[in-house]
FIRO-813240 format. One record per residue: residue in three letters; x, y, z of N, C-alpha, C in turn. Coordinates in steps of 0.1 Angstrom, whole numbers, plus 2048, in hexadecimal, padded with zeros to 3 digits. Layout:
<nodes>
<'ALA' <X Y Z> <X Y Z> <X Y Z>>
...
</nodes>
This chain:
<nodes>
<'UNK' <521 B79 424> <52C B72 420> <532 B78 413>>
<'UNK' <53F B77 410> <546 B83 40A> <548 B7A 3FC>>
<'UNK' <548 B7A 3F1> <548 B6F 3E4> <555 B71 3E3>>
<'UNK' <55D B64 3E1> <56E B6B 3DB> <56C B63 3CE>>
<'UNK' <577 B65 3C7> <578 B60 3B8> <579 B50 3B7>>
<'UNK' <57A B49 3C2> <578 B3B 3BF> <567 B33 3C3>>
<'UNK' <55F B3D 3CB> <553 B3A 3CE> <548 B35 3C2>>
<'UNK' <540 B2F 3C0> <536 B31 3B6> <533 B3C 3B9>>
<'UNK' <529 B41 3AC> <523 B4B 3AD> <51C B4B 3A0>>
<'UNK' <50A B4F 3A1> <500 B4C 399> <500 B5B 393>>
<'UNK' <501 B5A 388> <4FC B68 382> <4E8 B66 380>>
<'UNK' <4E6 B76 383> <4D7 B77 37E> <4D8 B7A 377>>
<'UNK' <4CF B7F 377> <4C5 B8C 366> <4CF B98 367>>
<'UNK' <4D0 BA0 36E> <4D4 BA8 370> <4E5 BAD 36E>>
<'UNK' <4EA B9E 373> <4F4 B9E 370> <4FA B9A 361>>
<'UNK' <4F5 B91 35D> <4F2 B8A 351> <4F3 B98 346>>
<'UNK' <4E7 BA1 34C> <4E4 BB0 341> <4F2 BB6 33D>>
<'UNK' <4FA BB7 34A> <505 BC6 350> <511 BB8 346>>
<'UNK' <510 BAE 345> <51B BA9 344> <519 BAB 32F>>
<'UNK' <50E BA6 32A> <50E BAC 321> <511 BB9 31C>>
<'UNK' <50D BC3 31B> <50C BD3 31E> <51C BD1 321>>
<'UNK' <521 BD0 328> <531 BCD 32B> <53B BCC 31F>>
<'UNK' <534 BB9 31D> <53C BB6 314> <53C BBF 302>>
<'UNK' <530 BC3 2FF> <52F BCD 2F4> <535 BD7 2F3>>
<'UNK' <532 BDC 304> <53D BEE 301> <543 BF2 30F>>
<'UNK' <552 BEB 30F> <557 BE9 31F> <557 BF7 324>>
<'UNK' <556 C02 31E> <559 C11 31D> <54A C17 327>>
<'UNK' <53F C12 320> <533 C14 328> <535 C1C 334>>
<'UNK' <529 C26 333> <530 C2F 343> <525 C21 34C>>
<'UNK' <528 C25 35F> <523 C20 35F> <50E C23 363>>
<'UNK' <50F C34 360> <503 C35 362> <4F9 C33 353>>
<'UNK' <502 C30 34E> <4FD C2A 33D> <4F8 C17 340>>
<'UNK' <500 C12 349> <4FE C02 349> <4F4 BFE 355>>
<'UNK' <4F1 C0E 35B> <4E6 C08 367> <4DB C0B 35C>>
<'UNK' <4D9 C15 356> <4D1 C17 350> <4CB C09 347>>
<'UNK' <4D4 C07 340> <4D1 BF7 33A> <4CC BEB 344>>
<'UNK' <4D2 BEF 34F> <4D2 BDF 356> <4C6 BE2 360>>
<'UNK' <4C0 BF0 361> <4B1 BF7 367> <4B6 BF3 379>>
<'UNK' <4C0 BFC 37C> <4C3 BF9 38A> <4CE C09 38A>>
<'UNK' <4CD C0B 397> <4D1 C18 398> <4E1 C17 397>>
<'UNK' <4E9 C23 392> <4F8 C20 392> <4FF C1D 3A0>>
<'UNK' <4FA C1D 3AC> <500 C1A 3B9> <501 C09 3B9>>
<'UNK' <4F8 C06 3B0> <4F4 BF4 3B3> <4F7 BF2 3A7>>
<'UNK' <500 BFA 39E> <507 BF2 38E> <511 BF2 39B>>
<'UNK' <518 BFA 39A> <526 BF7 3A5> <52A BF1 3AD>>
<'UNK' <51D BEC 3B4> <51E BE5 3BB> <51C BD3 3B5>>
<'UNK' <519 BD5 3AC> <512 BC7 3A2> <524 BC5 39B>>
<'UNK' <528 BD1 398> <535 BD0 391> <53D BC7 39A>>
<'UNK' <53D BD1 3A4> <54A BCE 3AF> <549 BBE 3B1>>
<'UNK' <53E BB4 3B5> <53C BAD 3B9> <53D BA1 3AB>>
<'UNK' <53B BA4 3A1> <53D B9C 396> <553 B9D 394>>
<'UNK' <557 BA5 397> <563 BA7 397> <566 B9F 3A1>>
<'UNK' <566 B9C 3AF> <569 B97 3BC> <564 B87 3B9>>
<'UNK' <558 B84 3B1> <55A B76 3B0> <563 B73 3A2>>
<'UNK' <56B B7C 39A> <573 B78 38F> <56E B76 383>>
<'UNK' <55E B78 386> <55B B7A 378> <55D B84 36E>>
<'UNK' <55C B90 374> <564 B99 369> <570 B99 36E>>
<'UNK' <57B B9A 366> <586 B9B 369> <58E BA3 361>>
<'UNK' <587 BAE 359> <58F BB8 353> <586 BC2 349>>
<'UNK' <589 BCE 342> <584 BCF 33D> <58B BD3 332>>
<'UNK' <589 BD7 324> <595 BD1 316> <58F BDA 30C>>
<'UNK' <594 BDC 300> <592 BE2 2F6> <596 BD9 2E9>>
<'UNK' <58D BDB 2E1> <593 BD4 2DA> <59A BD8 2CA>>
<'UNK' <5A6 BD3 2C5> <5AC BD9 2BD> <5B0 BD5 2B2>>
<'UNK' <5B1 BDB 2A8> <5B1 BD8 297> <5C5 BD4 294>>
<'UNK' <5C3 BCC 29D> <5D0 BC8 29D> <5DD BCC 28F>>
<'UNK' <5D6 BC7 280> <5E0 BCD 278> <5E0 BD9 279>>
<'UNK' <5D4 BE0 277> <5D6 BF0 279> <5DF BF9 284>>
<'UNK' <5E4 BEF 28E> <5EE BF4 298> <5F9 BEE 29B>>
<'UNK' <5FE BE8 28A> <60C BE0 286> <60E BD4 28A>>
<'UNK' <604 BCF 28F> <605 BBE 28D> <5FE BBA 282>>
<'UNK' <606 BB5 279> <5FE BB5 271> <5FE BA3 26E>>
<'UNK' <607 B9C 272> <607 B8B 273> <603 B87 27F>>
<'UNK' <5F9 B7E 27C> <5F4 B72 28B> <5F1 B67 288>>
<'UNK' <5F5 B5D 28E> <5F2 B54 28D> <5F3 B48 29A>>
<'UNK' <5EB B41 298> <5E7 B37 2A7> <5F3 B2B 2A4>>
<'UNK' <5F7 B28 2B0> <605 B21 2B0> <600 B15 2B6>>
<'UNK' <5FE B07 2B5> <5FB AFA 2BC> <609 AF6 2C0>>
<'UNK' <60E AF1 2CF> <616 AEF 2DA> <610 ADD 2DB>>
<'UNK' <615 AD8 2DA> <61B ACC 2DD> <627 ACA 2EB>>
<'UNK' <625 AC4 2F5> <62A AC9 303> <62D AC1 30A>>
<'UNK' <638 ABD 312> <63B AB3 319> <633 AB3 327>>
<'UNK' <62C AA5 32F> <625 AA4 336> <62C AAF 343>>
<'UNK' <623 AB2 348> <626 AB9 357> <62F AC7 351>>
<'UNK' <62D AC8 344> <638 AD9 344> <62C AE6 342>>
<'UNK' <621 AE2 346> <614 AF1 342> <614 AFC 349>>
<'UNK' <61A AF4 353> <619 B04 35D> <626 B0E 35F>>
<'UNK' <632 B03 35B> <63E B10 35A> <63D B16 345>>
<'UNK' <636 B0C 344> <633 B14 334> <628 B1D 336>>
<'UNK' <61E B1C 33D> <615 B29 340> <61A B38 342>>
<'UNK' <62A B33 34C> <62C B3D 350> <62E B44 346>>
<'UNK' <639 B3D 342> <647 B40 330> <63C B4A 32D>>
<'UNK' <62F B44 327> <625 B4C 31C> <622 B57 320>>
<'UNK' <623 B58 32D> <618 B64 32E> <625 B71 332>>
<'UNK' <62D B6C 331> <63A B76 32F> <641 B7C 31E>>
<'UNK' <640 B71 317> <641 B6E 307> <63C B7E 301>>
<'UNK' <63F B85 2FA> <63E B92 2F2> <635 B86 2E5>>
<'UNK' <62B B8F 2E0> <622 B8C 2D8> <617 B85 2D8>>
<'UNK' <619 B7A 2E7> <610 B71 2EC> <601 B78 2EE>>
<'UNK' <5F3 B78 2E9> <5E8 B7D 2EF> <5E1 B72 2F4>>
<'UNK' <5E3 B68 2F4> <5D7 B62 2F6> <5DE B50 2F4>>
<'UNK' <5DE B47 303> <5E0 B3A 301> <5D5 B34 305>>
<'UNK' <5D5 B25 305> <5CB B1A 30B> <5CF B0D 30D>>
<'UNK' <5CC B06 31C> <5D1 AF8 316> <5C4 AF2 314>>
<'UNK' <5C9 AE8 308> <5C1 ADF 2FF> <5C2 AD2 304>>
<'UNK' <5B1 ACD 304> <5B4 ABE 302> <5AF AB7 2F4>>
<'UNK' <5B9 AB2 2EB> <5BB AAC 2DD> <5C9 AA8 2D8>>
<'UNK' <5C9 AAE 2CA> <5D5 AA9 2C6> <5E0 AB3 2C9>>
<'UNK' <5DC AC1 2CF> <5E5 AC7 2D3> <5E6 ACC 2E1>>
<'UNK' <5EF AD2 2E9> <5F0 AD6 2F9> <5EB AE0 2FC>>
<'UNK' <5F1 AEB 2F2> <5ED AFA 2F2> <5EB AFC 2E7>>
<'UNK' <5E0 B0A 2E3> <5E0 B12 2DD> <5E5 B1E 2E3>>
<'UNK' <5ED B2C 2D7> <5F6 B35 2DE> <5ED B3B 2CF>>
<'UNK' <5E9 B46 2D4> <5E6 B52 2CB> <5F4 B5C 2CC>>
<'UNK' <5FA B5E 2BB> <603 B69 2C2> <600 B78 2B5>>
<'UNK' <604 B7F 2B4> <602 B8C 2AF> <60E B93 2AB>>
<'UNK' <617 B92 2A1> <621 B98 29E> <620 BA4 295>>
<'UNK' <629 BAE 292> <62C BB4 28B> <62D BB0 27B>>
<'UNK' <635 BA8 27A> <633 B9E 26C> <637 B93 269>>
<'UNK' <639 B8B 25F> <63D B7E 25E> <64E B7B 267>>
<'UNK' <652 B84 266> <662 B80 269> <661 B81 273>>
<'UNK' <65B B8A 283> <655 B84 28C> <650 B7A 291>>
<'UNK' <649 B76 284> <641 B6A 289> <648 B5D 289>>
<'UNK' <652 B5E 27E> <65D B52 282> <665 B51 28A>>
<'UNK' <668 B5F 291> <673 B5F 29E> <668 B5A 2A5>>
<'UNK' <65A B5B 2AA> <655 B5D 2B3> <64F B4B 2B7>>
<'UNK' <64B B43 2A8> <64C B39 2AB> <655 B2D 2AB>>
<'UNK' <662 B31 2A7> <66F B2D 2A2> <675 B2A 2AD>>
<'UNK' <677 B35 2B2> <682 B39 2BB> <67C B39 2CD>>
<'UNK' <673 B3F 2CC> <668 B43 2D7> <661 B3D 2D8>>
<'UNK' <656 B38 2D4> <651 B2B 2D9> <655 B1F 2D8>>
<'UNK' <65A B19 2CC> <663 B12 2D0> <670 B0C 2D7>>
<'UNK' <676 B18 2DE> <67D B11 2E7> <67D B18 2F5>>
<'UNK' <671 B17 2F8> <669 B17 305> <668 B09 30B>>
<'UNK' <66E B06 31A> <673 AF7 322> <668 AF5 31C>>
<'UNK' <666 AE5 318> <658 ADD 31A> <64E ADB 30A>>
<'UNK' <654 AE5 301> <64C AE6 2F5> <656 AD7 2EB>>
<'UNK' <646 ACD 2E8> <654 AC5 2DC> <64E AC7 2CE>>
<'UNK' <643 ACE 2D0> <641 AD2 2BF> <638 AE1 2C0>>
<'UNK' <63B AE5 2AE> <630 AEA 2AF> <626 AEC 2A3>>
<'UNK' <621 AF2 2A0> <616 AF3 296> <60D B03 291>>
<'UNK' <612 B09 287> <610 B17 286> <603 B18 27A>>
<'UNK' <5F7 B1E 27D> <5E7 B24 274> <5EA B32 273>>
<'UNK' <5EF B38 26A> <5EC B46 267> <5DE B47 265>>
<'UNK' <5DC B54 267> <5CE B5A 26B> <5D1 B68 25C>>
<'UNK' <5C6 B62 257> <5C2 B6B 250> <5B9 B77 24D>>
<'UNK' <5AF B73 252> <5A7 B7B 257> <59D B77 266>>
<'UNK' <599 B81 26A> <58F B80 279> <583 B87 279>>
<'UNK' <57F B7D 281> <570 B87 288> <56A B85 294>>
<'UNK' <565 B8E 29A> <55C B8B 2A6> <551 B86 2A8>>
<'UNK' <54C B7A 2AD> <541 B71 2AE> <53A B7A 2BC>>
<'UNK' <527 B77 2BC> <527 B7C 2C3> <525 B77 2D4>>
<'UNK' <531 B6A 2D1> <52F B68 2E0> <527 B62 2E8>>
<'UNK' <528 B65 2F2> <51E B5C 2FC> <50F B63 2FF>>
<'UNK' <506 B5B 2FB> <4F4 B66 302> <4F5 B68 30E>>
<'UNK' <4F8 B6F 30E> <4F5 B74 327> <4EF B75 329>>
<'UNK' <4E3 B79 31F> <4D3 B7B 327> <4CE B6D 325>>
<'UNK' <4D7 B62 320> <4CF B51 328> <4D1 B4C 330>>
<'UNK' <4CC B43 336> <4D5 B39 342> <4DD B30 338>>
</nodes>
């Protein structure tokens, strides 16, 4: 039976290993990740392909020192949102220049919208103008980001 991306699907050990290993260095050849995961590279590929087909991987990314490549303002935007507008505002966002990263929220706000600009004067067109007057938005709420870092995430080698 063929797994598609809405099936369950149990990760093991094995999988659990390759998805770490992954997430550390998406670059990894892959006869470097059989080696880690102690299975031959015909059965990483095959372990790949099939973690891709149920949608658990779904990409692979690099990651980047954002000011150092002229963004140098970010900050997380809280959306305030009229009932029933999330999904033509889903679309809006994911079309939006600067948008990296949204979420809907259950609390005092709808969405969080991670955005990434060039600089401050960006950043006011972008929550000014641009996110706020997107159908459906009635407020918003702007956290400059000052500094960041990488947590390390989820343990894959636990259940």
């Amino acid at each position: 039976m063929a797994i598609g991306k809405d099936s369950p699907y149990e990760l093991d050990t094995i999988d659990r290993r390759m998805i770490r290993e992954l997430v550390g260095d998406s670059r990894i050849s892959m006869r470097a990740l059989a080696e880690k995961a102690h299975i031959s590279r015909a059965h990483a590929y095959v372990r790949i392909e099939r973690l891709e087909g149920a949608g658990i991987i779904t990409g692979f990314t690099t990651r980047i020192a954002h000011d150092k490549a002229g963004f140098g303002s970010s900050a997380y935007v809280a959306l305030s949102i009229r009932q029933h507008s999330w999904r033509g505002l889903a679309t809006a966002l994911k079309s939006l220049a600067f948008v990296e990263h949204f979420s809907l929220l259950g609390g005092d706000f709808d969405v969080l919208v991670l955005v990434r600009v060039p600089d401050n004067r960006d950043l006011r067109h972008t929550v000014l103008e641009e996110l706020q007057g997107l159908d459906g938005v009635l407020s918003t709420r702007t956290w400059l980001i000052f500094e960041e870092g990488i947590g390390p995430g989820p343990d894959w080698e636990r259940n």
